[in-house]
C-alpha atoms as a printed R data frame, in Angstrom:
    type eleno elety resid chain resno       x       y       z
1   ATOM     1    CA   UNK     A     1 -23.605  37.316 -33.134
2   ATOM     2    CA   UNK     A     2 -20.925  35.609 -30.989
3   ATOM     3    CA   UNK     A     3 -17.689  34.935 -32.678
4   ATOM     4    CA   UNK     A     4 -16.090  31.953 -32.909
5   ATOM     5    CA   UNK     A     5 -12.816  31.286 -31.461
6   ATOM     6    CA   UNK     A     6  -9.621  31.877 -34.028
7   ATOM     7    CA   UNK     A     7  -7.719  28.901 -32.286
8   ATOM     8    CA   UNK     A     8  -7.966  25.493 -30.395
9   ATOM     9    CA   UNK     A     9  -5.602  24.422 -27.617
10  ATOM    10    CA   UNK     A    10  -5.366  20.394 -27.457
11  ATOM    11    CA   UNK     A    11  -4.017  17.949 -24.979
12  ATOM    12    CA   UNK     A    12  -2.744  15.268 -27.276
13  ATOM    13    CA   UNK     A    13  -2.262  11.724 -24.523
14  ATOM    14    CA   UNK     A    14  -0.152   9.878 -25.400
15  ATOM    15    CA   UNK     A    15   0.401   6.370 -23.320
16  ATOM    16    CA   UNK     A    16   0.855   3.048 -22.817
17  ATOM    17    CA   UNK     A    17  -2.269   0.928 -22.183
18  ATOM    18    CA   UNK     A    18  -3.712  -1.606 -19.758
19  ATOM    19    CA   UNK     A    19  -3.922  -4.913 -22.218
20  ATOM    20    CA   UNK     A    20  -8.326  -5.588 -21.982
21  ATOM    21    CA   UNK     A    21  -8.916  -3.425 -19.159
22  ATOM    22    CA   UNK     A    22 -11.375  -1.143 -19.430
23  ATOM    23    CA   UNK     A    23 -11.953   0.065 -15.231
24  ATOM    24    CA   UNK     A    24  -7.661   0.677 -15.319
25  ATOM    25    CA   UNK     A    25  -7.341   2.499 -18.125
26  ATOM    26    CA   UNK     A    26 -10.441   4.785 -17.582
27  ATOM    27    CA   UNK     A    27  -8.577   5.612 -13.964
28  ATOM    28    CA   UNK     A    28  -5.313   5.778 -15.632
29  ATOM    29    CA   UNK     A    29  -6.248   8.388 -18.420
30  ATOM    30    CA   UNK     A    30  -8.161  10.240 -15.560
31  ATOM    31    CA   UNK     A    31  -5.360  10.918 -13.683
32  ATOM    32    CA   UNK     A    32  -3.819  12.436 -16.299
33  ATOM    33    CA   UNK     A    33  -6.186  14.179 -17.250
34  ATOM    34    CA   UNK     A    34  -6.373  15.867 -13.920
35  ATOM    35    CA   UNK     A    35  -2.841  16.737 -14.301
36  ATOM    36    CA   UNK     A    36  -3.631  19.283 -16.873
37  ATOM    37    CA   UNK     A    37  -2.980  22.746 -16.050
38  ATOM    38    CA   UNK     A    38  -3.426  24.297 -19.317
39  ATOM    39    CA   UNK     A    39  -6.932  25.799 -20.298
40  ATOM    40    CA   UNK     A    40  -7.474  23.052 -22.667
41  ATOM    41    CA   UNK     A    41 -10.453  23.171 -25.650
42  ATOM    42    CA   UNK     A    42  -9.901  19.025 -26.544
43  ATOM    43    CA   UNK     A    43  -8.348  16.035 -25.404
44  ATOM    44    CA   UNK     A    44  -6.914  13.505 -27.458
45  ATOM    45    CA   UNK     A    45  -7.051   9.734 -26.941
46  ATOM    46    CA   UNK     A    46  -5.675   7.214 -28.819
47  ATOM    47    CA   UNK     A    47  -7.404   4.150 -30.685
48  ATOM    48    CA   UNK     A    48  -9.155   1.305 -28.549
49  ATOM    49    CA   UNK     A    49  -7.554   3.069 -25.088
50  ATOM    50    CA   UNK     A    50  -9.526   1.451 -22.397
51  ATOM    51    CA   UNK     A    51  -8.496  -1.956 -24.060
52  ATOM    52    CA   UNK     A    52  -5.106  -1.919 -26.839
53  ATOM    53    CA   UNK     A    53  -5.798  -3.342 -30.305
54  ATOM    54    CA   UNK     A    54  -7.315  -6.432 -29.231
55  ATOM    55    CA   UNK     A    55  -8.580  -8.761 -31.769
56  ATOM    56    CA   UNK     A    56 -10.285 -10.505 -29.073
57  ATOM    57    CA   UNK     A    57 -13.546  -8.142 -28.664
58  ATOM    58    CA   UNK     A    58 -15.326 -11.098 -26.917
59  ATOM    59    CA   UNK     A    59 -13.107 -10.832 -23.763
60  ATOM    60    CA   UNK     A    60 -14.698  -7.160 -23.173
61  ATOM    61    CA   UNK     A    61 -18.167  -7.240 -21.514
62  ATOM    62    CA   UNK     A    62 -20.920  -5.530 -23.283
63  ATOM    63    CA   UNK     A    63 -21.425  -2.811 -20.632
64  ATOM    64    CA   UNK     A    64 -17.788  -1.333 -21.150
65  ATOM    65    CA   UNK     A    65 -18.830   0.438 -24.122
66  ATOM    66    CA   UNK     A    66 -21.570   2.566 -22.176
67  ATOM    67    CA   UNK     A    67 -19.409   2.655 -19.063
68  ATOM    68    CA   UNK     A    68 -16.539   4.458 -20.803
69  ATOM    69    CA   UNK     A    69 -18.959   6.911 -22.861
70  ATOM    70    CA   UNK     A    70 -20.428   7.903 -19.195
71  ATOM    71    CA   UNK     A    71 -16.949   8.475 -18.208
72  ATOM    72    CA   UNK     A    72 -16.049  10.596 -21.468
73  ATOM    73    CA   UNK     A    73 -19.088  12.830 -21.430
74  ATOM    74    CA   UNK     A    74 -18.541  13.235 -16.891
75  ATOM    75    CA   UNK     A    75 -15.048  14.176 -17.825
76  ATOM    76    CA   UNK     A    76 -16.364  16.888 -20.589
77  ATOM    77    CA   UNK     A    77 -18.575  18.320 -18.467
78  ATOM    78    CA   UNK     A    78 -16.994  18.800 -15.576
79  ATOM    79    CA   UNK     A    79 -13.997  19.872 -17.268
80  ATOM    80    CA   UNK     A    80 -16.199  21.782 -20.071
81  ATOM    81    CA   UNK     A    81 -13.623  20.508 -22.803
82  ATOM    82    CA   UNK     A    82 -14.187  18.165 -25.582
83  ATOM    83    CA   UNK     A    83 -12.729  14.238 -25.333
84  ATOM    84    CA   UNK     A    84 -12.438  11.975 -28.502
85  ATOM    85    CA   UNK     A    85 -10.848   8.449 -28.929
86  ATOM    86    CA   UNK     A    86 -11.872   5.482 -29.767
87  ATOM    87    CA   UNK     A    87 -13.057   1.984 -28.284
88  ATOM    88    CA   UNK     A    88 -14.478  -1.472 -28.470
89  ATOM    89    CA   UNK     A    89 -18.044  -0.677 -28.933
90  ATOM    90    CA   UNK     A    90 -20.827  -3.635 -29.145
91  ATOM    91    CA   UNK     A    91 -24.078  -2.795 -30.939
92  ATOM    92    CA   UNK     A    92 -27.417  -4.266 -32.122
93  ATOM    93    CA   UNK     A    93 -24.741  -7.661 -32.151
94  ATOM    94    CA   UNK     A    94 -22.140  -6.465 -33.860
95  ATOM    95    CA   UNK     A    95 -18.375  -5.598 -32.419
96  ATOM    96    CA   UNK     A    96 -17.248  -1.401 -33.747
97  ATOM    97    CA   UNK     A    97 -13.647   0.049 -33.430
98  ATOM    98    CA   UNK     A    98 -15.944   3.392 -32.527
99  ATOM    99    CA   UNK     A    99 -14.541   6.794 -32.526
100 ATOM   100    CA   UNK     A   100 -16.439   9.583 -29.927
101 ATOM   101    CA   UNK     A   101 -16.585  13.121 -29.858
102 ATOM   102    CA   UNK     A   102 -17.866  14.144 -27.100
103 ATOM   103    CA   UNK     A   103 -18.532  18.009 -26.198
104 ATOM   104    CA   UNK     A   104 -18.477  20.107 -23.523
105 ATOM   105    CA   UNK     A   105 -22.320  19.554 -22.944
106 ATOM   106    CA   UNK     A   106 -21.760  15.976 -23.138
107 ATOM   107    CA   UNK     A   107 -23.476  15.732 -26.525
108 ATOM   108    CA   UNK     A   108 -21.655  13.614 -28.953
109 ATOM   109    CA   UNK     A   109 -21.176  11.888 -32.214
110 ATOM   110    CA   UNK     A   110 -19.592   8.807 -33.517
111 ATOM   111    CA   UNK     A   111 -17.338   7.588 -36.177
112 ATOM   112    CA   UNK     A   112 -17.137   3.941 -37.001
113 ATOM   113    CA   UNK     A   113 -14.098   3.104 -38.097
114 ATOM   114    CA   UNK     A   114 -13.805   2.782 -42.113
115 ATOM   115    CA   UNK     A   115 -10.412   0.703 -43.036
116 ATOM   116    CA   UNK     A   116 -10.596  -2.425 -40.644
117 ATOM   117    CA   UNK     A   117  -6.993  -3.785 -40.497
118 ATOM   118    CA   UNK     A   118  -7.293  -6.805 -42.293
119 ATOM   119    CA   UNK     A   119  -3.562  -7.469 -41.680
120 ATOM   120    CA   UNK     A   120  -4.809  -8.412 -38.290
121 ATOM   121    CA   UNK     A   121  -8.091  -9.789 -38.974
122 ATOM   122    CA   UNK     A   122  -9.716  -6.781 -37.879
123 ATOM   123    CA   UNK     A   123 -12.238  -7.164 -40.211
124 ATOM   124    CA   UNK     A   124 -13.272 -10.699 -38.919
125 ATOM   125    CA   UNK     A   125 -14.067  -9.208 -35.804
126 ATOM   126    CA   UNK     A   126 -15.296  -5.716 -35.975
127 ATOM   127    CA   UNK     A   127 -17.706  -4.012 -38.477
128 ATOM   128    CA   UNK     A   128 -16.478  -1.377 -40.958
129 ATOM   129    CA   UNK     A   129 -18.388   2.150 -40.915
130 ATOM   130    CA   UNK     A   130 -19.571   3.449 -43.923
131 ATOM   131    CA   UNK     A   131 -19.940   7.390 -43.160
132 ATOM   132    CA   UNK     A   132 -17.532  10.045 -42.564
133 ATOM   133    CA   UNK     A   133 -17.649  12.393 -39.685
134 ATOM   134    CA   UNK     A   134 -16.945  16.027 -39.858
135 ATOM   135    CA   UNK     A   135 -17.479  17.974 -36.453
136 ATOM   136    CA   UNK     A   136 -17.925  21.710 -36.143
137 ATOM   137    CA   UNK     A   137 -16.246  23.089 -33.161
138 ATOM   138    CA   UNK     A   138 -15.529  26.196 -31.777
139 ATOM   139    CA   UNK     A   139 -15.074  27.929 -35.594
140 ATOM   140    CA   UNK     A   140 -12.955  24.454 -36.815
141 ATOM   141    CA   UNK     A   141 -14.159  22.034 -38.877
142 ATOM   142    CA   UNK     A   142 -12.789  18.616 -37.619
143 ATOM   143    CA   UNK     A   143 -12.682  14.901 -39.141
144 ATOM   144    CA   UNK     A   144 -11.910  12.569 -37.035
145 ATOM   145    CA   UNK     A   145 -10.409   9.086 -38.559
146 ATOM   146    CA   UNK     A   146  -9.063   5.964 -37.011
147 ATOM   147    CA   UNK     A   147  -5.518   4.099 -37.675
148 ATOM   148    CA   UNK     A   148  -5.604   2.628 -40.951
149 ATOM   149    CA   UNK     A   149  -7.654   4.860 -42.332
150 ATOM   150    CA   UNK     A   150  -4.624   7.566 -42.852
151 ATOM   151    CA   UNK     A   151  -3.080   4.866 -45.383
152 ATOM   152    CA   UNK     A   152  -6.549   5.247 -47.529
153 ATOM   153    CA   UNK     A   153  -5.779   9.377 -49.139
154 ATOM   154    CA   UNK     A   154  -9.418   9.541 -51.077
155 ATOM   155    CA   UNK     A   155 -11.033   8.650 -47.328
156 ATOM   156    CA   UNK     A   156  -9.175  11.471 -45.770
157 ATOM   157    CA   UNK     A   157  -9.699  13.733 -49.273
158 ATOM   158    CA   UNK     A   158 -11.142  17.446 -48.348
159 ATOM   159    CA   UNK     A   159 -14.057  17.861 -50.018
160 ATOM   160    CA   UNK     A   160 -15.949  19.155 -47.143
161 ATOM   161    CA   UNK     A   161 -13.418  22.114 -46.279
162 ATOM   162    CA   UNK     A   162 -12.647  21.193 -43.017
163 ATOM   163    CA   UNK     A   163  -9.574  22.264 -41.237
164 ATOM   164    CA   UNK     A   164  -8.254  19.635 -39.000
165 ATOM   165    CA   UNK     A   165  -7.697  15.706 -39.958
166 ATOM   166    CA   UNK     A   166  -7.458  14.212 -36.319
167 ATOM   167    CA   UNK     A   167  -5.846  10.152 -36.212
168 ATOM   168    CA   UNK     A   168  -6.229   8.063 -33.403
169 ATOM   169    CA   UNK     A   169  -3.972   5.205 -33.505
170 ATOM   170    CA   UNK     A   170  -2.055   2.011 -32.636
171 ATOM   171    CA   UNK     A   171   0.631   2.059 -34.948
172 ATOM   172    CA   UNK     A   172   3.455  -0.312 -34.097
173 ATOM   173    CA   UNK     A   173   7.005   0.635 -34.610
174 ATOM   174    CA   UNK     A   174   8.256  -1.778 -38.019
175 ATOM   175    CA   UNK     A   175   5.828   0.807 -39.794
176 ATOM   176    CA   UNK     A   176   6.207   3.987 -38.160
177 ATOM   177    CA   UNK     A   177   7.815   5.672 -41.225
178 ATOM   178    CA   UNK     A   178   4.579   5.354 -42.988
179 ATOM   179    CA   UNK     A   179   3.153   7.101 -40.263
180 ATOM   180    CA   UNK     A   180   5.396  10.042 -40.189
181 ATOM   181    CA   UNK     A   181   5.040  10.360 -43.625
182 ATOM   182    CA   UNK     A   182   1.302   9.510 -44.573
183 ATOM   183    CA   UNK     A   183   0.690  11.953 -41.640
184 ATOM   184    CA   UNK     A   184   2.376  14.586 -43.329
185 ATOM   185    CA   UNK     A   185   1.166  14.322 -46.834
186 ATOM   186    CA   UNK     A   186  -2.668  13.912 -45.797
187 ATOM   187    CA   UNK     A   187  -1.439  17.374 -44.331
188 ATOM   188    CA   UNK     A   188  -0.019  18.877 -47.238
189 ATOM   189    CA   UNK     A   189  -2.707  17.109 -49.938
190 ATOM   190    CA   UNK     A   190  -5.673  18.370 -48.170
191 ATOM   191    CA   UNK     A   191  -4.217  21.599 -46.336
192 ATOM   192    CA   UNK     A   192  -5.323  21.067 -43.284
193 ATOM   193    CA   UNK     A   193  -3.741  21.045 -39.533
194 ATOM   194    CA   UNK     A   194  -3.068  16.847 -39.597
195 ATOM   195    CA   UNK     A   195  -2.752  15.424 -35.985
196 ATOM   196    CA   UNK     A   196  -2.175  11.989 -34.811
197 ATOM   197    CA   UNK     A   197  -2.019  10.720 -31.406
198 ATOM   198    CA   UNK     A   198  -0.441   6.897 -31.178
199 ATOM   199    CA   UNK     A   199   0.139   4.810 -28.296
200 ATOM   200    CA   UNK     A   200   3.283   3.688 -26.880
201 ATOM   201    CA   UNK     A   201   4.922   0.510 -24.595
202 ATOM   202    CA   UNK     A   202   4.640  -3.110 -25.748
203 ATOM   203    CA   UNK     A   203   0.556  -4.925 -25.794
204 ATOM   204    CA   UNK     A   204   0.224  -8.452 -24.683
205 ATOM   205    CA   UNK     A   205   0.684  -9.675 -28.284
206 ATOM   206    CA   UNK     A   206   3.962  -8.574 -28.158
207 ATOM   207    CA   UNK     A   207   3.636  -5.227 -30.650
208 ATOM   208    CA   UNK     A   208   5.824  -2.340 -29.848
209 ATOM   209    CA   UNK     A   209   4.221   0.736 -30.071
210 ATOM   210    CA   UNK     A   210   6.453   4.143 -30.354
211 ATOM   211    CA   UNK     A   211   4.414   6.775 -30.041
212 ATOM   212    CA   UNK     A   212   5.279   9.710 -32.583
213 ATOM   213    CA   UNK     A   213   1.893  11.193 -32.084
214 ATOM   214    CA   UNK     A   214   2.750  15.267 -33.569
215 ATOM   215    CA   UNK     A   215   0.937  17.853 -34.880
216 ATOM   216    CA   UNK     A   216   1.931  18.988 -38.846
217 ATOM   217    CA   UNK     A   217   0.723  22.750 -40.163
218 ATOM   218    CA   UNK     A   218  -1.315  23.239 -43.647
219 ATOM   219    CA   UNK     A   219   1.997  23.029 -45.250
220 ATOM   220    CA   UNK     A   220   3.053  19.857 -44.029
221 ATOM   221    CA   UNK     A   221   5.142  21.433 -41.340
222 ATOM   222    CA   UNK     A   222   6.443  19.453 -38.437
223 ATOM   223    CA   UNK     A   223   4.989  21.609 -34.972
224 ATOM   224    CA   UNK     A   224   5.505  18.925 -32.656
225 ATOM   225    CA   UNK     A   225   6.369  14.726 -32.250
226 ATOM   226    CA   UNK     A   226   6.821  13.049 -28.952
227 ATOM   227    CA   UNK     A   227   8.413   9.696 -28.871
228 ATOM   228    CA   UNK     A   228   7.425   9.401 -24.594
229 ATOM   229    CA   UNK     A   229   4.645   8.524 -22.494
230 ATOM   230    CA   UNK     A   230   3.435  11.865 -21.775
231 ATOM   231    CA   UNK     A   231   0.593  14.663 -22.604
232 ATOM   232    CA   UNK     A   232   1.334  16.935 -25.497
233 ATOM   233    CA   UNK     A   233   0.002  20.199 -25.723
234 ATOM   234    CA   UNK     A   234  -0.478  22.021 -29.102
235 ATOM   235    CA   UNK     A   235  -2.387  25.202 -30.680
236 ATOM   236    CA   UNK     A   236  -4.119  25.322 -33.983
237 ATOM   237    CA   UNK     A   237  -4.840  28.660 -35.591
238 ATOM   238    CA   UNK     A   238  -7.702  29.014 -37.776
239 ATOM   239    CA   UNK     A   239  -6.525  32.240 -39.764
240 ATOM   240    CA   UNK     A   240  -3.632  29.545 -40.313
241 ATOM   241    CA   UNK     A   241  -5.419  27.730 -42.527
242 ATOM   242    CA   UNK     A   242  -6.975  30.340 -43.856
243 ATOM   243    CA   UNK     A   243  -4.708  32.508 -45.043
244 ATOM   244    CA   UNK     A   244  -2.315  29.141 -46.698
245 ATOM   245    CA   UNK     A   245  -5.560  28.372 -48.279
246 ATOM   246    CA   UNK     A   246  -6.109  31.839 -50.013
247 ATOM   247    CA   UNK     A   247  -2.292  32.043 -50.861
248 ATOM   248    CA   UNK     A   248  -1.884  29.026 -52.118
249 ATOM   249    CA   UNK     A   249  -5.276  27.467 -53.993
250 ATOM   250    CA   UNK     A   250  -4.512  24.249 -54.705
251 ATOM   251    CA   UNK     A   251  -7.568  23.120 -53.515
252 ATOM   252    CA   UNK     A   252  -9.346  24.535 -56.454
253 ATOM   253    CA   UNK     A   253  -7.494  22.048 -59.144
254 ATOM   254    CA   UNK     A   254  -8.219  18.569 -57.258
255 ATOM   255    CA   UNK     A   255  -9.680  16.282 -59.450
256 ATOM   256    CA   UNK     A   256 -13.956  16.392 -58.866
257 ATOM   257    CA   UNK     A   257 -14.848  12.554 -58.156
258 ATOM   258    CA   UNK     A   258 -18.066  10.536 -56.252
259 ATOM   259    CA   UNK     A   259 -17.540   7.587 -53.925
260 ATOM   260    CA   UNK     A   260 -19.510   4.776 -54.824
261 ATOM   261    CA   UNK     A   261 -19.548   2.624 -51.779
């Protein structure tokens, strides 16, 4: 039986976006990409990168979508790593903030993004998922979320014993304590690695975005922020989790409760 790999090295990008243009940020985050000398398992993007947080999905043509999930799964194979982010995606009529995980084969899965930011009128404009995603991947048990989601904890709640809560994000700097801190405690709650990769640099609505994508340990401990553009690289440990998990079993005692919608 092969064994599965104890720990995952990710490239965490973190960068300032192209305001609504798909071609220059896919040749942007290519280019950085390519930069990478590490021996990397997964690469990080953060939410809506080939376009910023634009509440204005109309102005992106309906072949962008496809183009930039060709681009993800040429960039997997060829590189045989995994990519994940998330963009404008149109479908069956409807506009998605849509998460994808694409692996090294160039097979991949989505995640529709649950908690539309109505503070924006996100949710006049794109259509809320309604499933969770957990991806197995080389031994780690991943869930992928989007932005607002990390403010919602019974969303992010373990009850599937995963390992890693990934956050793709553009968070904009008036609220970027809630960040650090929401990223931390959906950490320590659910004892899990807890990443979250953010954008940075100022959109063409005039938001300032300050990056402090990091990396926080099963016990909520700090491994790494960046407040720059630039490409972060981390390692997760499975026996990590493991072995906080058996020490420690607070996951045992969490209250035993059913989503209704």
């Amino acid at each position: 039986m092969k064994q599965e790999k104890n720990s995952l090295k990710i490239a965490l990008i973190q960068s300032s976006l192209f305001w609504e243009k798909p071609e220059l940020n896919r040749d942007m985050f290519g280019m950085k990409i390519d930069e990478i000398d590490d021996e990397i398992d997964l690469i990080v993007l953060p939410e809506m990168f080939t376009t910023g947080f634009t509440m204005h999905p109309e102005n992106i043509k309906n072949k962008e979508g496809s183009l930039t999930l060709d681009w993800m799964k040429k960039i997997a194979t060829k590189k045989k790593i995994a990519i994940v982010g998330s963009i404008v995606f149109k479908d069956n009529g409807a506009n998605y903030n849509r998460l994808f995980f694409v692996r090294p084969d160039g097979e991949y899965v989505t995640y529709d993004k649950r908690h539309t930011f109505t503070l924006a009128g996100e949710n006049e404009k794109y259509k809320a998922g309604k499933e969770r995603l957990i991806v197995n991947y080389k031994g780690f048990a991943i869930c992928p979320l989007v932005c607002y989601d990390l403010r919602f904890p019974v969303w992010s709640r373990n009850t599937d014993n995963f390992d890693v809560l990934l956050y793709v994000a553009n968070w904009p700097t008036p609220r970027i304590n809630a960040w650090d801190a929401l990223l931390k405690a959906r950490a320590i709650e659910n004892m899990v690695y807890c990443i979250g990769v953010n954008r940075i640099g100022v959109d063409d609505v005039g938001h300032n975005y300050p990056g402090h994508s990091s990396l926080y340990n099963p016990l909520g401990q700090l491994v790494n922020l960046s407040e720059k553009e630039e490409t972060i690289i981390v390692d997760i440990f499975k026996n990590e989790v493991d072995e906080v998990r058996n020490k420690l079993r607070f996951l045992n005692d969490q209250d035993r409760f059913n989503l209704l919608n």
